[in-house]
N, CA and C of each residue as an Amber inpcrd file, in Angstrom:
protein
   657
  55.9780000 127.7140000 170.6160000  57.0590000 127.5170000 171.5910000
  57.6480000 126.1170000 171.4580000  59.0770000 125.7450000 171.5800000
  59.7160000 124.9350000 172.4160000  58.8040000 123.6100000 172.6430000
  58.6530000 122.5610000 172.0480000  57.9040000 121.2300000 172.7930000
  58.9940000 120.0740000 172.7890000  58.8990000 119.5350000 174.2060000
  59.3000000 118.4760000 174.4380000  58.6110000 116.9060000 174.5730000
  58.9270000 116.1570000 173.8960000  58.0480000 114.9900000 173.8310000
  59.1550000 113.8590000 174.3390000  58.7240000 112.8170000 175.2250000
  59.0940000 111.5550000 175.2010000  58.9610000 110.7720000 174.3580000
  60.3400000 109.8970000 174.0960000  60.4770000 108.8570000 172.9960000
  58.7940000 107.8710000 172.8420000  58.7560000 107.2740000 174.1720000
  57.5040000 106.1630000 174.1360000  56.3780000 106.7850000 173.8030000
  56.4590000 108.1380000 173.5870000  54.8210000 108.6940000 173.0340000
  54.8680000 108.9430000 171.5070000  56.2190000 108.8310000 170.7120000
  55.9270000 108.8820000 169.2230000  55.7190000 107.3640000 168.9450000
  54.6400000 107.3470000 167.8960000  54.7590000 105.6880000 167.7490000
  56.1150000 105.5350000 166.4450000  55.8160000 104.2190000 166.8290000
  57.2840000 103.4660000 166.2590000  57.9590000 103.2530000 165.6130000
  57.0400000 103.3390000 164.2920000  57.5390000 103.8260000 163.1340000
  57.4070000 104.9130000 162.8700000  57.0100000 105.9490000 162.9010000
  57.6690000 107.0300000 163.1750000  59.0710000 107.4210000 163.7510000
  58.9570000 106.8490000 164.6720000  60.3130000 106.9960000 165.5120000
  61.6130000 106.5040000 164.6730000  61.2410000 105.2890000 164.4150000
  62.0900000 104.4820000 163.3580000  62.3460000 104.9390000 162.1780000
  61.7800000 105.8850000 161.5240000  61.7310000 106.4410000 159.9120000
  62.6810000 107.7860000 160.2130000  62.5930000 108.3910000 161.3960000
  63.4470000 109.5680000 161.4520000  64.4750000 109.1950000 162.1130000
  64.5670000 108.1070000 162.7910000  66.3170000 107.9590000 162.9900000
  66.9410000 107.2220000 162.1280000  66.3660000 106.6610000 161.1540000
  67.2780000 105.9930000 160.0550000  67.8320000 106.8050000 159.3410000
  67.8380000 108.4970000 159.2850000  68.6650000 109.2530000 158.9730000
  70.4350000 109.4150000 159.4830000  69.8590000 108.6250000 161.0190000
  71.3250000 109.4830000 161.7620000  72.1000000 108.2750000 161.9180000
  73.3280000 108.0270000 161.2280000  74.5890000 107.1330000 160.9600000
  74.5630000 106.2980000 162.2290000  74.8270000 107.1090000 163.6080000
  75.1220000 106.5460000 164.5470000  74.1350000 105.6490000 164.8760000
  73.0760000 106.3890000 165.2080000  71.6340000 105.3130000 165.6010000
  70.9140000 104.1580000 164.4070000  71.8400000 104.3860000 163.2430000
  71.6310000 103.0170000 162.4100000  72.7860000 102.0310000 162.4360000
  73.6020000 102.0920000 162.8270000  74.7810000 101.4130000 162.7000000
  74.3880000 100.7800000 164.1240000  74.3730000 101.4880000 165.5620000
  73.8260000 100.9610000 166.9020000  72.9260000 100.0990000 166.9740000
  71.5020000 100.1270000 165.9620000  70.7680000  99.6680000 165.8630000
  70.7160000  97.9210000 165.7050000  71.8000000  98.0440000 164.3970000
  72.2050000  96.9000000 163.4850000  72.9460000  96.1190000 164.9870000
  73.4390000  96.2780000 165.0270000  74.6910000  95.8380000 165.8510000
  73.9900000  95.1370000 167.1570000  73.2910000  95.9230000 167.8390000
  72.5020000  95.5740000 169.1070000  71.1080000  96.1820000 169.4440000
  70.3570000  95.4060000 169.2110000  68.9640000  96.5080000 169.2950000
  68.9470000  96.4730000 171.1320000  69.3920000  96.0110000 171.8850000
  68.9810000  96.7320000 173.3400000  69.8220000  98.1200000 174.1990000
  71.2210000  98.2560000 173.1180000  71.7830000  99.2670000 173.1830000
  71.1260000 100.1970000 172.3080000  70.7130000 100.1380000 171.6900000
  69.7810000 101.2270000 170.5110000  68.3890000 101.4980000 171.4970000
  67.7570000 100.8690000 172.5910000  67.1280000 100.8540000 173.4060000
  67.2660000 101.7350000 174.9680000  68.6610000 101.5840000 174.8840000
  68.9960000 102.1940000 176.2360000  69.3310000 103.2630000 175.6880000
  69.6490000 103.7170000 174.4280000  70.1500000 105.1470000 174.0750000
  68.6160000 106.0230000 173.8900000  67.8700000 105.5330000 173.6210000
  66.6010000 105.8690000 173.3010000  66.0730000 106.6520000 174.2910000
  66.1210000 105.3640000 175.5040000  65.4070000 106.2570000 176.3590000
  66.1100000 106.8780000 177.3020000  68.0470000 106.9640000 176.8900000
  68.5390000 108.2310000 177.5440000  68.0980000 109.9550000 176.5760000
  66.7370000 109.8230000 176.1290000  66.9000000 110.8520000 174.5300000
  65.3760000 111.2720000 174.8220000  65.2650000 112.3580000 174.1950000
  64.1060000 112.9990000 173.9300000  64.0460000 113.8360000 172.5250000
  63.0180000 114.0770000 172.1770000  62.7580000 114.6210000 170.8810000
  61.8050000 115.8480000 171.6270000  62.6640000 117.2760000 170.7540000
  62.2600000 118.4920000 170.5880000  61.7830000 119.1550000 169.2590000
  60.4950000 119.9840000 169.3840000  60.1650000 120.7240000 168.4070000
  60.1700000 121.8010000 167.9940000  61.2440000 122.8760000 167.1940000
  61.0140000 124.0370000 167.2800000  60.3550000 124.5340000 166.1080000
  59.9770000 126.1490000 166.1230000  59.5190000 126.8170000 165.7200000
  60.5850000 127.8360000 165.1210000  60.4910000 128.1730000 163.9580000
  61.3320000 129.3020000 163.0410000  61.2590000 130.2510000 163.8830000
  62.9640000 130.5340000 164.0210000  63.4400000 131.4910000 164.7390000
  63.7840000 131.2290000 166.3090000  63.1680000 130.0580000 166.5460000
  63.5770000 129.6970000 168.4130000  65.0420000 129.1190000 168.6710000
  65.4820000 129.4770000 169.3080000  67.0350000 129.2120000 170.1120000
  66.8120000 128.1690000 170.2250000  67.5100000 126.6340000 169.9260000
  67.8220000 125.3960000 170.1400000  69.2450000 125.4490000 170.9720000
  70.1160000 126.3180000 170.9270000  71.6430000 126.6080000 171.6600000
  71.8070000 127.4960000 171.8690000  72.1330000 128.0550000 173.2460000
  72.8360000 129.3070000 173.4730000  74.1590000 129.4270000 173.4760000
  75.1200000 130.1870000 172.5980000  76.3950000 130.5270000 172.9380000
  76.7490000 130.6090000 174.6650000  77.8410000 129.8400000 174.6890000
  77.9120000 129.7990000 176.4470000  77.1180000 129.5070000 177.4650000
  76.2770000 128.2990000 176.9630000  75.5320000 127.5150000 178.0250000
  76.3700000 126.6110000 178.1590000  76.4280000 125.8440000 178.9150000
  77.0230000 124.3910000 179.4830000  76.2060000 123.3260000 179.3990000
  76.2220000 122.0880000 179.1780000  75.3560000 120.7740000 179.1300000
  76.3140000 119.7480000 178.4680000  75.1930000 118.7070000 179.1150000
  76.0030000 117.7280000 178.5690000  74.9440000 116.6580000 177.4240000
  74.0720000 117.7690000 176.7590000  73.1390000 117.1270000 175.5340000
  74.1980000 116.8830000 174.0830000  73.7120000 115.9500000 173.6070000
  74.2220000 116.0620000 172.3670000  72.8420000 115.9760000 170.9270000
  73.0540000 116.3790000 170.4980000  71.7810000 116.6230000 169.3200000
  72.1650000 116.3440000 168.1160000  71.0650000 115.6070000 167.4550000
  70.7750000 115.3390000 166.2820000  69.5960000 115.8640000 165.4470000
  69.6650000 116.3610000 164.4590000  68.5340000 117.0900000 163.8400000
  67.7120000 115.9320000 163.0740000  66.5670000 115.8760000 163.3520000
  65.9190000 114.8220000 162.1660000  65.0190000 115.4770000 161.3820000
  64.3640000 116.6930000 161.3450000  63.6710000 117.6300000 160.2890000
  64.2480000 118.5540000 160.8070000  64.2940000 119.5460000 159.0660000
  64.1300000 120.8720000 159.3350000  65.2430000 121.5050000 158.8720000
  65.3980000 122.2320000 159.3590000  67.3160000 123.0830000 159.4300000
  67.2580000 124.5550000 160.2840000  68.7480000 124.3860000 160.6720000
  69.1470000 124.8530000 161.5840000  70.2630000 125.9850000 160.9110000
  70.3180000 127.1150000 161.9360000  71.2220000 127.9830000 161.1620000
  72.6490000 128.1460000 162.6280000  73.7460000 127.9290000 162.1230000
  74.4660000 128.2520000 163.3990000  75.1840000 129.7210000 162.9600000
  75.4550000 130.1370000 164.1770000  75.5060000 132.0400000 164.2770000
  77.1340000 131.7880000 165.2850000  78.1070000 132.4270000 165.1540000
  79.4260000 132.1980000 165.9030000  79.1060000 133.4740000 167.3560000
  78.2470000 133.8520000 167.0200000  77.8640000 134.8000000 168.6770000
  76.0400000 134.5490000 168.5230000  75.6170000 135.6050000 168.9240000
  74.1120000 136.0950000 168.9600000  73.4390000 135.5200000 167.7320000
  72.4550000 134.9730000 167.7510000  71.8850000 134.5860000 166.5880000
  71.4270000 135.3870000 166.2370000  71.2780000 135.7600000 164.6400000
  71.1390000 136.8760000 163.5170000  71.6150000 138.4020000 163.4320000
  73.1350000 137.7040000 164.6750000  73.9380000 139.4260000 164.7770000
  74.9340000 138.7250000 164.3920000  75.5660000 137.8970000 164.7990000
  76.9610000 137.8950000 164.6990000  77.4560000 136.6570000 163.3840000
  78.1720000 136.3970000 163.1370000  79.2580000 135.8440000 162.1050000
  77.9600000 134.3730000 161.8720000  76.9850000 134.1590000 160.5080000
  76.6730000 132.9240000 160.1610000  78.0400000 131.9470000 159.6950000
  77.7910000 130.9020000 160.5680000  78.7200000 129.6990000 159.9170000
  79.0760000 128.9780000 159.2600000  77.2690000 128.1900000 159.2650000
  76.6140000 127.4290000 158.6720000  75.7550000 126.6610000 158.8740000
  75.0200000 125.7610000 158.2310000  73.6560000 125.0080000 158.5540000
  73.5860000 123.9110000 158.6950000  72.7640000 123.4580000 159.5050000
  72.7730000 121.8400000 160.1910000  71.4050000 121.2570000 159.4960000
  71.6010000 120.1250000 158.6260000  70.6620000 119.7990000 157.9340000
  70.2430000 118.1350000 158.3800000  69.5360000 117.3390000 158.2060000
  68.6970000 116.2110000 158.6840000  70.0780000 115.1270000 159.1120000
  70.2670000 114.6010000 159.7720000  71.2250000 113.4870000 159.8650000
  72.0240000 113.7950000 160.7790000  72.5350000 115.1100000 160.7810000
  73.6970000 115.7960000 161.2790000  73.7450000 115.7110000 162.7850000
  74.9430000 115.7180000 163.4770000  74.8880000 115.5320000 164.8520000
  75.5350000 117.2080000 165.1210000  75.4440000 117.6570000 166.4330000
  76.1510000 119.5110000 166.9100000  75.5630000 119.1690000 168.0490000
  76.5910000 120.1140000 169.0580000  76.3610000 120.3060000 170.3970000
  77.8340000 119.3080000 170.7090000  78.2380000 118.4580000 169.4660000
  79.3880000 117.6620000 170.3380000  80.5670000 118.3440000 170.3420000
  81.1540000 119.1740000 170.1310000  82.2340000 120.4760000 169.9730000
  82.2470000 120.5440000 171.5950000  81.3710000 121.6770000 172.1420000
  81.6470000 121.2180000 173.4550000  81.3580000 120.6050000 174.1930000
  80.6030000 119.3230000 173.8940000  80.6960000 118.1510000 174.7440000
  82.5980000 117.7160000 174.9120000  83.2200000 117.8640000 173.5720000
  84.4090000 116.6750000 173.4740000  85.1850000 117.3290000 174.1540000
  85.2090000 118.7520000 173.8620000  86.2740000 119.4800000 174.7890000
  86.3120000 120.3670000 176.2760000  84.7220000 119.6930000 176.6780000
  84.6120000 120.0600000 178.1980000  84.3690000 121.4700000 178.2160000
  83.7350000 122.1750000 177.3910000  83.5220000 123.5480000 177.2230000
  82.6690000 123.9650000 176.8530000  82.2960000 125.2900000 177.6760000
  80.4420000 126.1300000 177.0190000  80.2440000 125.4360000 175.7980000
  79.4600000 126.1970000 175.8470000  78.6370000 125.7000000 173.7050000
  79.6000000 126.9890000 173.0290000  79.8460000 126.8960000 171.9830000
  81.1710000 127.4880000 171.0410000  79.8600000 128.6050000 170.0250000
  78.8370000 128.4860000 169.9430000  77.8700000 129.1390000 169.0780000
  76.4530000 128.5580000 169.6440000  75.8900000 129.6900000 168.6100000
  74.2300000 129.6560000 169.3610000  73.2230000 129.2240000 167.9250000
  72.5680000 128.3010000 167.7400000  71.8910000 127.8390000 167.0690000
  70.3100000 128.1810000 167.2730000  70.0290000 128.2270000 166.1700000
  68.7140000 128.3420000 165.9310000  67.9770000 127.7900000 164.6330000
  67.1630000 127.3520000 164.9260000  65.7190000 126.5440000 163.6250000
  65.7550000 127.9160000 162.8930000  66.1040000 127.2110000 162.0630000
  66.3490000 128.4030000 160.2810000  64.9540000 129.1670000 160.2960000
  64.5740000 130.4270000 159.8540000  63.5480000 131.0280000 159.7590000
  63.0630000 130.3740000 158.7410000  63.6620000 129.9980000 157.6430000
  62.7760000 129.7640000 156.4640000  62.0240000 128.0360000 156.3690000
  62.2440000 127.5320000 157.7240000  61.6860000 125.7400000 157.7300000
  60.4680000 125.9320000 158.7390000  59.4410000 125.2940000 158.3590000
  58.3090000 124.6530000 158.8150000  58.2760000 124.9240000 160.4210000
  58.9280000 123.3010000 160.5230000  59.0990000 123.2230000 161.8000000
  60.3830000 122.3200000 161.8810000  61.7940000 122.2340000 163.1740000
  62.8080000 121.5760000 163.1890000  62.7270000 120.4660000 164.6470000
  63.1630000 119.9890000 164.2520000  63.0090000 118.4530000 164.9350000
  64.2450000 117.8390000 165.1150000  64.1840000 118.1990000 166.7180000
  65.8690000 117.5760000 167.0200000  65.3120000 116.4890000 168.3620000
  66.6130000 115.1410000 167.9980000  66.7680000 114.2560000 169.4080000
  67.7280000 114.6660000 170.1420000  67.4460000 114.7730000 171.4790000
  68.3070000 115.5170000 172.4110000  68.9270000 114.0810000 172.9180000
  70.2980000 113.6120000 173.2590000  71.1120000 112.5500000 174.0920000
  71.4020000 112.9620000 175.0720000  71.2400000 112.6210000 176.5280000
  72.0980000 112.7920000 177.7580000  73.4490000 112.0360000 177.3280000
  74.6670000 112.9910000 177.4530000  75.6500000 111.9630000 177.0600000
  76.0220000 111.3830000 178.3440000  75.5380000 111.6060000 179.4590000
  75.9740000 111.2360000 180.7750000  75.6010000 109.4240000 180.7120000
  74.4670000 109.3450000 179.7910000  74.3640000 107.5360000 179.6630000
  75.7260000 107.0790000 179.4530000  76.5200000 107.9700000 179.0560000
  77.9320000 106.9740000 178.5100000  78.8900000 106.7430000 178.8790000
  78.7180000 107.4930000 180.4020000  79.4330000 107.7200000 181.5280000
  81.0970000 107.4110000 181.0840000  82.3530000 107.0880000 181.8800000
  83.3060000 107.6020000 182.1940000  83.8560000 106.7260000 180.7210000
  85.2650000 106.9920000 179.7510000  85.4110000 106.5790000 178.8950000
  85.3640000 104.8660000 178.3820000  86.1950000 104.6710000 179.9730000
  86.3720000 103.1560000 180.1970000  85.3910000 102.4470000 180.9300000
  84.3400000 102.9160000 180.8930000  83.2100000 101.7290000 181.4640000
  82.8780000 101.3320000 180.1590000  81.7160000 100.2470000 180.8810000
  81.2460000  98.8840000 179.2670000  80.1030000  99.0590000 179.7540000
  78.9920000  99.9270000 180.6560000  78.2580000  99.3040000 181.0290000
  77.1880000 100.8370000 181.8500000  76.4020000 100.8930000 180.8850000
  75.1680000 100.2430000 180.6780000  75.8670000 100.6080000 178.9310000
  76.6630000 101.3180000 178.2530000  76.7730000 101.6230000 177.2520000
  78.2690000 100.7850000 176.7020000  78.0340000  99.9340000 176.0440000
  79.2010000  99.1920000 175.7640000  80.4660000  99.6040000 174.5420000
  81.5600000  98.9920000 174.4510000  82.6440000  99.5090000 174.0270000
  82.4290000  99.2240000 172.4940000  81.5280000  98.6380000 172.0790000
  81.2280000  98.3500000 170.3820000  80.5560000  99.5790000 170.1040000
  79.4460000 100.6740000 171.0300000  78.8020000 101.4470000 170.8480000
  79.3910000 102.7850000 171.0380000  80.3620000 102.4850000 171.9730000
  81.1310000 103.7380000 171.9800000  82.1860000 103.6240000 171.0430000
  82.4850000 102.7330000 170.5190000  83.7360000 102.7370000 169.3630000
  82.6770000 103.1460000 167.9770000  81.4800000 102.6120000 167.8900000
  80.6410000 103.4470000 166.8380000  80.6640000 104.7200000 166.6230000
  79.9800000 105.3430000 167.9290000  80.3400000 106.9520000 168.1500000
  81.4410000 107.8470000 167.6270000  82.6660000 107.2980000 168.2410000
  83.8760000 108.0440000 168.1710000  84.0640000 108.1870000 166.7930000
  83.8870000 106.8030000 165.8790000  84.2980000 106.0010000 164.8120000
  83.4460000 107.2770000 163.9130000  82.2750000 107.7510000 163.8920000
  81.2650000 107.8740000 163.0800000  81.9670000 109.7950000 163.2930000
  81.8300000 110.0070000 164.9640000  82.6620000 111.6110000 165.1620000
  83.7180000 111.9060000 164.4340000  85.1080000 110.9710000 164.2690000
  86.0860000 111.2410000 163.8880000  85.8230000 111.2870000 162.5200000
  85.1010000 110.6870000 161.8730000  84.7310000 110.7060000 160.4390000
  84.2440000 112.3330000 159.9010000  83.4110000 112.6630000 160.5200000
  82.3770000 113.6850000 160.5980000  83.2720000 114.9430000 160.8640000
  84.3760000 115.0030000 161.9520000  84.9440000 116.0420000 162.2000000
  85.9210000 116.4020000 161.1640000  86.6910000 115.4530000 160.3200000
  87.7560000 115.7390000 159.6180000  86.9940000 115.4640000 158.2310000
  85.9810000 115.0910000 157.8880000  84.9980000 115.8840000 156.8050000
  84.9540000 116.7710000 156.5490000  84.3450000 117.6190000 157.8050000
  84.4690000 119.0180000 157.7240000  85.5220000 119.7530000 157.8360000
  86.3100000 119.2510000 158.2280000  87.5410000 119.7670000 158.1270000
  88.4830000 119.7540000 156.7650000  87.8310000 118.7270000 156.2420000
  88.5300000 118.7530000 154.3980000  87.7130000 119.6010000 153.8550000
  86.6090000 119.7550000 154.2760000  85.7460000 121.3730000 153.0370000
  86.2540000 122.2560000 153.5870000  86.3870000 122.7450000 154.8650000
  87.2080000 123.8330000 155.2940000  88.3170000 123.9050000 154.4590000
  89.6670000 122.9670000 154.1410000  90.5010000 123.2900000 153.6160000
  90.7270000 123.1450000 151.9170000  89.7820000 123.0380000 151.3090000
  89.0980000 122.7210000 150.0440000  88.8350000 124.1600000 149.6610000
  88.4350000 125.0480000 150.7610000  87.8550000 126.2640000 150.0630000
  88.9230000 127.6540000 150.6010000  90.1010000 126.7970000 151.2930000
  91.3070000 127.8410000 152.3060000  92.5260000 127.1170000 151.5470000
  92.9150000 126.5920000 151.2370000  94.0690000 126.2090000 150.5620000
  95.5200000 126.1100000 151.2440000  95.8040000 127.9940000 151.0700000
  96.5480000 128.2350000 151.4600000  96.9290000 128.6610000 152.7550000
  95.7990000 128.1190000 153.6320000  95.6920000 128.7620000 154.7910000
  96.5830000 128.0510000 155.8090000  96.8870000 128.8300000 156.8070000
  97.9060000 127.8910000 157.8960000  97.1900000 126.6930000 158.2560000
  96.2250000 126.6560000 158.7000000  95.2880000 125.7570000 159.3390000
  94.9550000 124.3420000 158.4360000  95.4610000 124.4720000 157.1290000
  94.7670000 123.7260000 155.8090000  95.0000000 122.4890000 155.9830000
  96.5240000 122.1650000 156.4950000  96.9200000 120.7300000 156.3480000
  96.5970000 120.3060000 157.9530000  96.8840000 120.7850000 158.8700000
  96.6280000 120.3220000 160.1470000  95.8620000 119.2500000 160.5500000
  94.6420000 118.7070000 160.0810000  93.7630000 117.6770000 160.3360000
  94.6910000 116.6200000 159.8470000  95.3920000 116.6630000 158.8250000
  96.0100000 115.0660000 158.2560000  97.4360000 115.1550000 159.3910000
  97.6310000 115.8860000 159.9470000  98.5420000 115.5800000 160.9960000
  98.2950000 114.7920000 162.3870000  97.1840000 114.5090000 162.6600000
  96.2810000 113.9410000 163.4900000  96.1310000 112.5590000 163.1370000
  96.8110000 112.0090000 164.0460000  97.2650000 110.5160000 163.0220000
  95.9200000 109.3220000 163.3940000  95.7370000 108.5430000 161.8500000
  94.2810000 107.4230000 162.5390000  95.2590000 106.0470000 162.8650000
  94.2870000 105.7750000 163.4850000  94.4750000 104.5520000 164.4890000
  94.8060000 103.6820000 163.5390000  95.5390000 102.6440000 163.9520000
  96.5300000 101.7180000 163.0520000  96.5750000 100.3330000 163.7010000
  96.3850000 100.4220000 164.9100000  96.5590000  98.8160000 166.2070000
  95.0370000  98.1500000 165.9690000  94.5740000  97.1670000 166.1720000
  93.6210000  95.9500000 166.2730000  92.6590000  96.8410000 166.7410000
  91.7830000  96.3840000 165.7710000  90.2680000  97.4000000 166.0650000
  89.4310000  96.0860000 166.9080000  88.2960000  97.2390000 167.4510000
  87.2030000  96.2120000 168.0810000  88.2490000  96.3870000 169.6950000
  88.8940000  97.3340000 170.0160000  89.6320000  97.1970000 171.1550000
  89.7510000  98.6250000 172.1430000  89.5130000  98.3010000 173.5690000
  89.9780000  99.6270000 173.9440000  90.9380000 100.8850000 173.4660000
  91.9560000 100.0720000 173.3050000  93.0870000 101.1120000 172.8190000
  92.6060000 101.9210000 171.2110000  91.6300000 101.3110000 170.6980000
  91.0010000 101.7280000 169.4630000  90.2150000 102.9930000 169.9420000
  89.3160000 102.9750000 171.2310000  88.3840000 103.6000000 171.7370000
  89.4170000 104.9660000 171.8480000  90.6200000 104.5430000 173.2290000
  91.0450000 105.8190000 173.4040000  91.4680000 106.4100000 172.4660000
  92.3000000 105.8100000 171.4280000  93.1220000 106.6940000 170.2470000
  91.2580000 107.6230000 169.2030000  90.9750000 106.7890000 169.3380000
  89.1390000 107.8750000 168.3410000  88.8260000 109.1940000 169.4850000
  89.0970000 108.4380000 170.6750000  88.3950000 110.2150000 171.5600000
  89.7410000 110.6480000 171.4400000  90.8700000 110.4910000 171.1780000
  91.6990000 111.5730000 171.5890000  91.8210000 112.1680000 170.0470000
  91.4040000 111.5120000 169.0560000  91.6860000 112.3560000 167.6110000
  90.4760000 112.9860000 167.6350000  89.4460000 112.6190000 168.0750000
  88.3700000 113.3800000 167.9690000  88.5220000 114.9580000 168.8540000
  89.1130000 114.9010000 169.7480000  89.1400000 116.0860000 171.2300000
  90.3120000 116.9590000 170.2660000  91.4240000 116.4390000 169.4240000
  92.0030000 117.7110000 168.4320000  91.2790000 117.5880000 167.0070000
  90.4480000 117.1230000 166.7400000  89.7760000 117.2720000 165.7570000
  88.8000000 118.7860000 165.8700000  88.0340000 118.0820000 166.8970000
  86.7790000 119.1470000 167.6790000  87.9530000 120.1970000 167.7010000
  88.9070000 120.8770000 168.6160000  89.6610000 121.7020000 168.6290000
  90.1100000 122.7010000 167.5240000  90.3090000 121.7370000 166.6640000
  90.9760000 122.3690000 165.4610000  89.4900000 123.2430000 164.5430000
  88.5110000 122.5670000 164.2470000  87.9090000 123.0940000 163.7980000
  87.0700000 124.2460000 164.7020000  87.2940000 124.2730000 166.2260000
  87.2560000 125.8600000 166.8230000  87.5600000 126.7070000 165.9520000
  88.8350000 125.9130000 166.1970000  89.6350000 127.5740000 165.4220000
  88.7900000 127.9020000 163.8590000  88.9760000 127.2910000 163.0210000
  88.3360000 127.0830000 161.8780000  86.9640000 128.3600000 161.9070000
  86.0570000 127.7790000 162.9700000  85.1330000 128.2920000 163.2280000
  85.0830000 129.3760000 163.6570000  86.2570000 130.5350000 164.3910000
  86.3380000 131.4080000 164.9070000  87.1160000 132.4810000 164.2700000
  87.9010000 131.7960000 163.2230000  88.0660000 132.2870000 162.1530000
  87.4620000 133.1880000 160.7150000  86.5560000 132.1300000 160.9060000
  85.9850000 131.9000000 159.1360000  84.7060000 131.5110000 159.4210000
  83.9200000 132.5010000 160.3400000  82.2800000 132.4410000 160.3450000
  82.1590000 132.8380000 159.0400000  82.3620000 133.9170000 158.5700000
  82.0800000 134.3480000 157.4580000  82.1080000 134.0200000 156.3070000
  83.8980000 133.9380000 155.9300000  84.1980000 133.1980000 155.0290000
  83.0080000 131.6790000 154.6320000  83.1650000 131.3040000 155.7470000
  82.5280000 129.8320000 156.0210000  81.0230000 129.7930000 155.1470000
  80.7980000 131.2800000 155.9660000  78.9430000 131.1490000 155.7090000
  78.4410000 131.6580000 154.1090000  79.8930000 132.0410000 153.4880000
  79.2840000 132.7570000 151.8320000  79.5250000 131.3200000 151.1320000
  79.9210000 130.4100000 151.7960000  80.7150000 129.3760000 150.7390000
  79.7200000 128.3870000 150.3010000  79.1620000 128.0990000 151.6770000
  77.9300000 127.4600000 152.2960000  76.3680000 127.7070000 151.8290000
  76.5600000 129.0560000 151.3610000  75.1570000 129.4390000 151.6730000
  74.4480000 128.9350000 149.9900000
């Protein structure tokens, strides 16, 4: 079954060896180790077992997850009925789709049958409270985030259109214009969540599309 562990009970290096996988929490790290501190212990680490639900299609929360072992299979309905998508492998962040756009969970995930065991850090994103606060989570850490999301979303969004070409949807992400004004600045912050919130969007569609497609390309 399902185990939940608190951060302060893995020791430290440990702890430290599996988040040096995930972009965000090394870059946070560098930058400020007492914000890499307060994110920590807004976080918990989960263990599943091949075949256990890590996401239900159409739950609500406000977790965001990072996988640090294992792999994950995402399913666009019922897991192992409906449309495979694709797979979430060590580093990777999911669950932020509907965090960004204020909406159920978009698919239902599950720890791949064929891995050991999968190992995800769960984030309350509620530590990061309203866009424009600095405080307890500051604007260098949330400009990391966005910075590292917006990267990540229109990634995937160039293999999507790498393997669709001709598809309506293909060029749409480069229409989504990047930020251009003095970085290191609020106005930097809002313009990353708002490319990120049609980023996340766009690749809905993507996703609701082209489970399939998606999942032979992938696999």
């Amino acid at each position: 079954m399902m185990e939940t562990k608190q951060l302060y009970k893995i020791p430290k290096d440990t702890l430290e060896h599996l988040l040096a996988g995930i972009p965000f929490f090394k870059v946070v790290k560098q930058q400020d180790v007492k914000q890499f501190e307060i994110l920590l212990q807004a976080s918990r680490i989960m263990s599943f077992l091949p075949g256990e639900i890590v996401l239900q299609k159409g739950d609500s929360g406000n977790w965001l997850y990072f996988l640090l072992k294992g792999k994950l299979a995402v399913y666009v309905d019922q897991a192992l009925k409906g449309d495979l998508v694709n797979y979430v492998t060590p580093g990777e962040v999911f669950g932020d789709l509907a965090q960004l756009v204020g909406q159920p969970r978009t698919a239902t995930v599950i720890a791949d049958p064929g891995a050991k065991e999968s190992m995800v850090l769960a984030l309350d994103f509620n530590v990061f409270g309203p866009l424009n606060s600095v405080s307890p989570i500051t604007l260098q850490t949330k400009l990391a985030y966005y910075r590292n999301t917006a990267h990540n979303l229109r990634w995937k969004l160039e293999v999507y259109r790498s393997q669709h070409l001709q598809h309506e949807l293909a060029n749409k992400h480069r229409q989504i214009k990047l930020y251009v004004g003095p970085k290191d600045t609020y106005e930097e912050l809002v313009s990353l969540h708002e490319q990120s919130q049609a980023l996340a969007l766009l690749l809905m569609e993507w996703n609701k599309e082209f489970g399939v497609l998606a999942a032979e390309s992938m696999i």
